[in-house]
C-alpha positions as CSV (number, residue, x, y, z in Angstrom):
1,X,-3.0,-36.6,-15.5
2,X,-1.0,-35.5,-18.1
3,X,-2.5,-32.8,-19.9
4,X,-3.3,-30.7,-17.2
5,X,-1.7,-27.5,-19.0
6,X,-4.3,-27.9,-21.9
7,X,-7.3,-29.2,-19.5
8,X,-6.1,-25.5,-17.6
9,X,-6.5,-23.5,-21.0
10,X,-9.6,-25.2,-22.0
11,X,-11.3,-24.2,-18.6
12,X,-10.0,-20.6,-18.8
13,X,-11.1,-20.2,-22.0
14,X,-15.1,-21.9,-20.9
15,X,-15.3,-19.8,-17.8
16,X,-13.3,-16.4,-18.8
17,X,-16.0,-14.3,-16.8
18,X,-16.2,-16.8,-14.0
19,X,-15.0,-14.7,-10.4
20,X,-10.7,-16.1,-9.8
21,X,-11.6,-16.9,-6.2
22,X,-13.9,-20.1,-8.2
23,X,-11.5,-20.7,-10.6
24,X,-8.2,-21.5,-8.3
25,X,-5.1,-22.3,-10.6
26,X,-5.8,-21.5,-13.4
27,X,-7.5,-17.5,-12.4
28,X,-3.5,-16.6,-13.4
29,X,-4.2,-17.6,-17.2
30,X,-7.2,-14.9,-17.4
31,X,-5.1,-12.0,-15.9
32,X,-2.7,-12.4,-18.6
33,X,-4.0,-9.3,-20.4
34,X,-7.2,-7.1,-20.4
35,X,-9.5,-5.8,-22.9
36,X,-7.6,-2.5,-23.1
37,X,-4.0,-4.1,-23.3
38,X,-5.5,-6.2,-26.0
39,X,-7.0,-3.8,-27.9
40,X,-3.4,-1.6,-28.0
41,X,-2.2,-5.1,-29.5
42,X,-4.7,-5.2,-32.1
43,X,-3.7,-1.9,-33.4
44,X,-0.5,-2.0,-33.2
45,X,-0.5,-5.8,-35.1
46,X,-3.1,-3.7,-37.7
47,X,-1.0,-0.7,-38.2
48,X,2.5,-3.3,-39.1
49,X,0.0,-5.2,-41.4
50,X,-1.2,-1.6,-43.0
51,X,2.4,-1.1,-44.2
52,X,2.5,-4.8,-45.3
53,X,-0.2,-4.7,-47.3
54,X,-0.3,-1.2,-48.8
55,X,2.2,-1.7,-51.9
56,X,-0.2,-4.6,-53.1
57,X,-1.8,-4.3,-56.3
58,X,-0.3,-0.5,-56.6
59,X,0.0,0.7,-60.5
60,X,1.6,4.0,-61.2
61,X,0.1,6.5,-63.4
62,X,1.3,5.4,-67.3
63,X,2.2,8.9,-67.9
64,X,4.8,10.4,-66.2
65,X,5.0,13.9,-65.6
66,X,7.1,15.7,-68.7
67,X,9.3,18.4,-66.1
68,X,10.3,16.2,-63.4
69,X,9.3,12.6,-64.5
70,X,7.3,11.8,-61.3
71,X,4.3,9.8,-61.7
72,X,3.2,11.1,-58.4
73,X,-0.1,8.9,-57.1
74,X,-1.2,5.7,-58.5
75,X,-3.6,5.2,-61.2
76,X,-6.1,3.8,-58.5
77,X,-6.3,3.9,-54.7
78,X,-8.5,0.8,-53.4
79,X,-8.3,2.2,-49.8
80,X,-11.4,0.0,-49.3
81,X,-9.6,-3.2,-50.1
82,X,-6.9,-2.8,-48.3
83,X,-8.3,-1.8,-45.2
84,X,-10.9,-5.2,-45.1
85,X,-7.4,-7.2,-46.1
86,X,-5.1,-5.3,-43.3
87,X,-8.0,-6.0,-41.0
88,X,-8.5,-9.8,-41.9
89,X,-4.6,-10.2,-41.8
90,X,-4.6,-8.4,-38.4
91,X,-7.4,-10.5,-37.1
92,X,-5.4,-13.2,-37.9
93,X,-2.1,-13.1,-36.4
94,X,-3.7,-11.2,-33.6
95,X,-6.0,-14.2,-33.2
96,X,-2.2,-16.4,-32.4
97,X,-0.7,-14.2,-30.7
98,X,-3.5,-14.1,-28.2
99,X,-3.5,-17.8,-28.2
100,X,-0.2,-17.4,-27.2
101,X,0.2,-15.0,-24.5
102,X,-3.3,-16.6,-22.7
103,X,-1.6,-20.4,-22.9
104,X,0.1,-22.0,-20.6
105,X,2.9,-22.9,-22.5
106,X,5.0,-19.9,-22.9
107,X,5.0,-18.8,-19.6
108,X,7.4,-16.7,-17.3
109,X,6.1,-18.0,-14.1
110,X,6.3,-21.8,-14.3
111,X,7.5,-24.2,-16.9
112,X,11.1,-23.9,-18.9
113,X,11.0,-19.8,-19.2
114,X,10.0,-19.6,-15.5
115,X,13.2,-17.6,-13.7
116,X,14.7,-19.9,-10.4
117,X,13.3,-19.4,-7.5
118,X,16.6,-19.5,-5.5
């Protein structure tokens, strides 16, 4: 059986409200993370993205101000636009980055980043 790492994912991933005590090996690939640790990653992935995305499409004011020759705030703020794209680049990379934390691949307790158990 050689894809037993991916057979393991697919199973977590079908039976992710199943009880661990049914689920045997592979109940340590649903622990991973909960809702709540996932949610703080969401944010945080959102709020990186908000800064990413914020400078797009910017245009100053054409005038600047005569005194101090600040064009202060731009010409127009599409705070709507930026928050659907933040959010659909956030869902995104979230998206991976929960694909890889649940797989088995990158893992700290078996495989090639596992520490020796000497």
């Amino acid at each position: 059986m050689k894809n037993t790492g991916i057979r393991r994912f697919v199973y977590a991933r079908l039976l992710i409200a199943s009880p661990p005590l049914v689920l045997g090996p592979i109940s340590s690939y649903l622990h991973a993370m909960n809702w709540f640790t996932s949610v703080v990653l969401f944010i945080l992935i959102w709020w990186v993205a908000l800064f990413a995305v914020l400078p797009l499409g910017v245009r100053p004011v054409a005038d600047a101000d005569p005194v101090t020759g600040w064009r202060g705030v731009p010409d127009r703020v599409r705070l709507v636009r930026v928050v659907v794209i933040t959010s659909l680049i956030s869902l995104v990379i979230w998206g991976i980055a929960m694909g890889v934390i649940l797989s088995p691949y990158l893992s700290f307790r078996s495989g090639f980043l596992a520490l020796p158990r000497d």
